[in-house]
C-alpha positions in Angstrom: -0.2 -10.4 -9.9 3.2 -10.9 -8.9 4.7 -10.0 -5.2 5.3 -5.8 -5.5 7.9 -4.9 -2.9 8.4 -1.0 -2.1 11.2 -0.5 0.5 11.5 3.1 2.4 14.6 4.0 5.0 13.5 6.8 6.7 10.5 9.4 6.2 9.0 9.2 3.1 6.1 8.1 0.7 6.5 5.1 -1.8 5.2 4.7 -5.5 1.6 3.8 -6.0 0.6 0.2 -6.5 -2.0 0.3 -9.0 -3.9 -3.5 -7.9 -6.1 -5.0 -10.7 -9.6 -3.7 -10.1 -11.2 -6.4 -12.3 -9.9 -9.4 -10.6 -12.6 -11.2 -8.6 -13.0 -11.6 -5.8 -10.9 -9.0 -5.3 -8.2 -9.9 -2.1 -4.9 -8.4 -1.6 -2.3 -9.2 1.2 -0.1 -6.6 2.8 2.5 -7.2 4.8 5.2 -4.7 6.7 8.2 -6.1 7.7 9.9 -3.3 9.8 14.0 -3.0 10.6 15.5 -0.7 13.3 12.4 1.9 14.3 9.8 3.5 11.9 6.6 4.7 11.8 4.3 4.1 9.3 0.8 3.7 7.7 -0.6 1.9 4.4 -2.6 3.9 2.5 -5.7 3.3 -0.2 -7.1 5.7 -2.9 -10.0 5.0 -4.9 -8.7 8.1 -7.4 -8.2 7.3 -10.9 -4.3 6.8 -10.6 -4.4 6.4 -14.3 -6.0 10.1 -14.9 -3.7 12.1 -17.3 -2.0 15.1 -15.1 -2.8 12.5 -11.7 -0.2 13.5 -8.9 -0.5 11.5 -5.8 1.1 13.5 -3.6 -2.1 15.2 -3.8 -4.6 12.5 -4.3 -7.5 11.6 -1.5 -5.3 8.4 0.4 -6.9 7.0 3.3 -4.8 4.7 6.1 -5.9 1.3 6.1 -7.9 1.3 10.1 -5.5 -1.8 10.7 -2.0 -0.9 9.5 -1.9 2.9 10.5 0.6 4.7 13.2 2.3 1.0 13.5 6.0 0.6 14.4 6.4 -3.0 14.3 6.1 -5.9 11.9 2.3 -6.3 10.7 0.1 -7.7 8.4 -3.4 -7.4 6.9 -5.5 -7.1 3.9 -8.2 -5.1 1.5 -10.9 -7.2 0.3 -12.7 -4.6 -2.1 -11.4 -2.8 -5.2 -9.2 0.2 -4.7 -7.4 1.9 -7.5 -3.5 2.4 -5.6 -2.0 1.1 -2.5 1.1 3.0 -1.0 4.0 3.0 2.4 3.7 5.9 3.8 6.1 6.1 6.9 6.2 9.3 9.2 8.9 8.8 11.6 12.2 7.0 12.2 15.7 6.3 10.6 14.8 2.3 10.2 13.6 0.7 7.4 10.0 -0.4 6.1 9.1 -2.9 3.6 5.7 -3.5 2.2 4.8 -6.4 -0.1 1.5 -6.3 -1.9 0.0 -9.9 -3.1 -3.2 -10.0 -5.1 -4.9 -13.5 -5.9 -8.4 -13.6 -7.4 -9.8 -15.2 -10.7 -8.1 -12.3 -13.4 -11.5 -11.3 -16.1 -15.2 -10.7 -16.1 
């Protein structure tokens, strides 16, 4: 999978990155590079972002234990299958930008 980049300035909630399930091992890196002062959290879902009539702003997202509440530059992982990956950033003017990089063997 190629580098996804989702950039937010201010308070908000980014797309969903949908990572490829099937790809074994699964391992995706996350990375938060953070300019002037944010808060902010990366979330997981293991809801079926694909599901016809799917809204995430309603979905079950849970804040990755390492990047959650941060305000500074950080970086970390998920090393099982989830189904979306978002930037969810509760505070500040600044900027946040999360990169998402999934390596693994693509097919069963």
């Amino acid at each position: 999978m190629r580098p996804v980049v989702y950039a937010l300035t201010g308070v908000g909630v980014s797309r969903a990155c949908p990572p490829n399930q099937y790809v074994t091992p699964f391992n995706v890196a996350l990375s938060v590079r953070v300019v002037g002062t944010v808060t902010y959290s990366v979330e997981y879902t293991f809801d079926d972002v694909f599901a016809k009539g799917y809204v995430p702003s309603s979905g079950n997202w849970t804040a990755h234990p390492s990047l959650t509440a941060q305000t500074a530059t950080k970086d970390s992982n998920i090393a099982y299958p989830v189904t979306g990956i978002r930037l969810n950033v509760t505070a500040g003017t600044g900027t946040a930008v999360l990169t998402i990089i999934q390596a693994g063997k693509a097919g069963n």
